[in-house]
N, C-alpha and C positions, 0 to 999 in steps of 0.2 A: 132319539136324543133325549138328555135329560133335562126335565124344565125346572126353572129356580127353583120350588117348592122341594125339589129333590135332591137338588145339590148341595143347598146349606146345612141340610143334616146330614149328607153324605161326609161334608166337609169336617164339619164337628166332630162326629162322630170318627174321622180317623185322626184330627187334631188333638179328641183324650184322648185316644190308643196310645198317639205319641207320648204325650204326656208320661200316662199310666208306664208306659217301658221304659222310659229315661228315670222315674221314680224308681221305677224296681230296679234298675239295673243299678243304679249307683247304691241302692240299698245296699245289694251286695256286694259292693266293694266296702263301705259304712261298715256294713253290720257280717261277719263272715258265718256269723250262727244262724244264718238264714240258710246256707249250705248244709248241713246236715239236718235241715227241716225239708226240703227240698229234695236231694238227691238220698234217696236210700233204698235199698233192694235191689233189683233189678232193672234196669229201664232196657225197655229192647224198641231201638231203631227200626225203623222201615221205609225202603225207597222203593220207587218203581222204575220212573227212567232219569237219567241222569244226561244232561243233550243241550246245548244251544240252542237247538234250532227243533223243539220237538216237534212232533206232529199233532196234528189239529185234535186227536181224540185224546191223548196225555197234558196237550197246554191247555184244552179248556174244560178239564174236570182236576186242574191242579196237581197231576201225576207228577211232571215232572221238574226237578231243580236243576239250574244250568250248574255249569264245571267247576267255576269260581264258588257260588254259594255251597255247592257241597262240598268243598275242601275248607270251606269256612266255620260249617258246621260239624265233618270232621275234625278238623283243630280243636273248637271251643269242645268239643264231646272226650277227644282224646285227653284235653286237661285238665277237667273238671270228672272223668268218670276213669272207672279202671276199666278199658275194654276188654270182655275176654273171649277164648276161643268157644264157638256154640258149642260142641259137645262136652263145656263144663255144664251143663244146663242136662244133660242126659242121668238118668237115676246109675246108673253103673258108678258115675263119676261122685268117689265118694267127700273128693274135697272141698271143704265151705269156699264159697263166694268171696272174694273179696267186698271190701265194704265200695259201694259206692260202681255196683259192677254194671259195665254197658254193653250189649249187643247187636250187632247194626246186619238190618235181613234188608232182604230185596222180594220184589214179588214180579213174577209174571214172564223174567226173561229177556226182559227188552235188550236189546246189541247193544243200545250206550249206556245201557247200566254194567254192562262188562265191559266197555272199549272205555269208558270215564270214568266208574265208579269204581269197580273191583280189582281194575288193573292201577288205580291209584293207590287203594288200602293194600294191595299186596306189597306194592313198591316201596310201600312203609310198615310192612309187615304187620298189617291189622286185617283178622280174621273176619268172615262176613260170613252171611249165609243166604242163599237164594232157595225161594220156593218157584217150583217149574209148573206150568202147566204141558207134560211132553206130546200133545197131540199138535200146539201148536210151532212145535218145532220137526214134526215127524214128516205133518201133512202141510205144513206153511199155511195155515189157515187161522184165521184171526180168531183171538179168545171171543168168547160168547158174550160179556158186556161190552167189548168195543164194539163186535158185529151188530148188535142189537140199536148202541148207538147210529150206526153208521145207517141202517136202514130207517130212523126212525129222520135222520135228517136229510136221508137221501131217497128215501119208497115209500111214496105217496100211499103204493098196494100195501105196505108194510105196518102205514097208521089205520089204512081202512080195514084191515087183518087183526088188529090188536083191537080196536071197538065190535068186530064180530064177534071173536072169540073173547070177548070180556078178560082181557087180560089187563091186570090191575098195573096201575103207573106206581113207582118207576117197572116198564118194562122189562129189563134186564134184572131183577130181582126174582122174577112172577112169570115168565117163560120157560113152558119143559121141552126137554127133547122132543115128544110126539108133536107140539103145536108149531115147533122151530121147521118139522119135516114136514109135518102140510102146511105152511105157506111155499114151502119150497116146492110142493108137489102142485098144489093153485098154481104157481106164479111164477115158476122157473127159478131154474141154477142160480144160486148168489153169485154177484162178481166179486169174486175174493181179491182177487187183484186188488182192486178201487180199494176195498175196507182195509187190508193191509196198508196201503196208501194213511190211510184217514187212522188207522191204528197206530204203527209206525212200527218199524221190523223189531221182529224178535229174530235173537240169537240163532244162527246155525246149530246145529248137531255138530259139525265138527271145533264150534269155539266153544259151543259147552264142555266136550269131551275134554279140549284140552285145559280150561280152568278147573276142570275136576280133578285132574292132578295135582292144583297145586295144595299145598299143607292147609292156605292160610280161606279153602273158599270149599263150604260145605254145602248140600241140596237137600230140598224138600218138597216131599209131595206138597201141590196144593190144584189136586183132581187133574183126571185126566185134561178133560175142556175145563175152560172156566165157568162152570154152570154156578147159580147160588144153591148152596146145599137145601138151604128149607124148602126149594122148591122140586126138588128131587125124591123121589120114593127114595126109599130105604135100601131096596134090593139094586137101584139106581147110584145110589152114592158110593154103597160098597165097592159095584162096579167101577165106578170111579176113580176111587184112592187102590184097588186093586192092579188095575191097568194100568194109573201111574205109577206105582212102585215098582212095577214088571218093567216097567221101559227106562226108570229110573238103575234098578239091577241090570240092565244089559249094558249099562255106562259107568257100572258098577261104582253109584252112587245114591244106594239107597241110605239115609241116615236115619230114617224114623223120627224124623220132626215132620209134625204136617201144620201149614195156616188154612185157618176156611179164607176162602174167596167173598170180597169185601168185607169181611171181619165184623160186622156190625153182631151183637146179641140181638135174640129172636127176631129180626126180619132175615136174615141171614144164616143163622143157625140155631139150635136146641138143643137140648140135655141129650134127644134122640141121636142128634150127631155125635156125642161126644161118648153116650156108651159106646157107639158102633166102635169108635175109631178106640175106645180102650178094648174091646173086644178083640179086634184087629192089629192091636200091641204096639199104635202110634205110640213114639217115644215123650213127645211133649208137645202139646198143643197149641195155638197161637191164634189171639184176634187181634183187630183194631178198634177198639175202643178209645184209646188215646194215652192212659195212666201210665206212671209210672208201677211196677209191682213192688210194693212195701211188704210182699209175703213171699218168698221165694219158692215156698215147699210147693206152691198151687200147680196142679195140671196143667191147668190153661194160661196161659202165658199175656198181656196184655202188649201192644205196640203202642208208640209215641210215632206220629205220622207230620213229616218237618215238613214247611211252606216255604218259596221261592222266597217270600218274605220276612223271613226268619232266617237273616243274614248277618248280623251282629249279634254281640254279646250281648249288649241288653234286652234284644228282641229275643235272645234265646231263652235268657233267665228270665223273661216276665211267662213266654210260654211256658215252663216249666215249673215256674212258684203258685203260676193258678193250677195249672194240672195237679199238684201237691193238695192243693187246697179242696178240691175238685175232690180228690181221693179221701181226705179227713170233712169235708165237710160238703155238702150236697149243698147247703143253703146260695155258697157262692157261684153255683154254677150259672143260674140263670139271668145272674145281674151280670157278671164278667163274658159271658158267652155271647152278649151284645156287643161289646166294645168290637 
């Protein structure tokens, strides 16, 4: 429980937030030149699960938006950006961007991000694109940062296994393949059951197959399992984005966009990732970082990652005028990244 000393800066602290969003948001109704300061290049979207009711490992690492808030910030996206189809974003396609151009990707597969998310933008004929990880829709077995969660809240042997092996927190960053198989070889079979439970279902093989026919829903590698690449040998990662592309071609939806998994730069990934994968002839690459792209021509692609609570317009346009600011100016990030 929280004691007074905690709540009244709790309090304050979201009473300026409030503040700070009703301030910008009517800015931009005031001042409309704040729009083309704001939105320019590319902004590319990114959801994970889209659900009322998620499950315990998506609602409390913020994965997912319920039904209502993301048709809200669908809305406000559809009318303030032009959204376009992702394979404008492939090098073949040689036509300029519209101005103001939006792309909205999904990550990981989850069922209600295609039973709420994508079967909504189809319905309205807005294009999206989803990156797979297809081991966990081949074998029903939980991606590798939900599993790692699930053991660290649920296998006591699981915390006393990551202080043996010096394995650096966050865990799910900093775990390889070899050390994921000996605890499993110490300490017996995971219950995959339970961490799917605590993960929350990912898509069938047969609903993926059939939203890959449609025109307006494209796929991307983003590795076989959900490993973090930096934590992967090199001949390990290849293996990776290879085996997903093979599984991704028998559904015959390979597109050659790949995201790394958590997106974060250098705890997550390296320049070593990103030869391979041009090596490997990825069409366009993708993190999460947060920005908008004010450079279109770049390889690597940035994400803007939306919050349950960034459910209005002016909650949208305050997150989007600091990220703005964020991108031309470094100075404000560490005073507005409190709020």
């Amino acid at each position: 429980m929280l004691t007074s000393q905690w709540v009244i800066p709790i309090m304050f602290k979201r009473a300026l937030r409030a503040v700070a969003e009703h301030s910008v948001g009517a800015g931009f109704l005031m001042f409309p030149g704040l729009k083309k300061y704001t939105l320019g290049g590319v902004t590319v979207f990114i959801y994970h699960e889209v659900n009322d009711n998620p499950a315990e490992f998506t609602n409390n690492w913020g994965l997912a938006v319920s039904e209502q808030t993301f048709k809200n910030q669908i809305t406000w996206i559809n009318q303030n950006f032009n959204i376009v189809h992702p394979n404008c974003l492939l090098e073949q396609n040689k036509e300029p961007l519209p101005e103001r151009a939006a792309v909205i990707t999904f990550d990981d597969g989850f069922a209600g991000a295609f039973e709420n998310g994508i079967s909504y933008l189809a319905n309205n004929s807005i294009p999206s694109l989803m990156f797979l990880n297809m081991r966990t829709v081949l074998e029903r077995r939980p991606m590798l940062s939900a599993l790692v969660f699930y053991l660290e809240a649920y296998s006591p042997d699981f915390s006393k296994f990551l202080k043996t092996e010096n394995i650096g927190s966050p865990a799910f960053l900093n775990i390889t393949p070899e050390q994921l198989e000996k605890y499993e070889t110490l300490y017996g079979p995971i219950n995959y059951e339970d961490a799917i439970k605590y993960q929350g279902e990912i898509a069938s093989k047969n609903l993926i197959k059939r939203w890959g026919e449609s025109e307006f829903v494209v796929y991307g590698n983003h590795l076989f399992d959900h490993w973090n690449s930096a934590a992967l040998s090199s001949e390990q990662f290849i293996q990776q984005y290879q085996e997903n592309a093979q599984a991704l071609q028998k559904i015959n939806s390979e597109s050659g966009f790949f995201s790394f998994t958590n997106g974060q730069p250098e705890t997550c990934f390296s320049n070593r990732e990103v030869e391979i994968l041009q090596t490997l002839g990825a069409g366009r690459i993708f993190f999460s970082k947060g920005y908008t792209n004010f450079d279109t021509q770049t390889y690597l692609l940035d994400r803007v990652f939306l919050l349950e609570r960034e459910n209005t317009s002016k909650r949208l346009w305050f997150r989007m005028f600091f990220d703005a600011l964020f991108c031309r100016s470094k100075f404000f990030e560490s005073i507005v990244r409190r709020l």
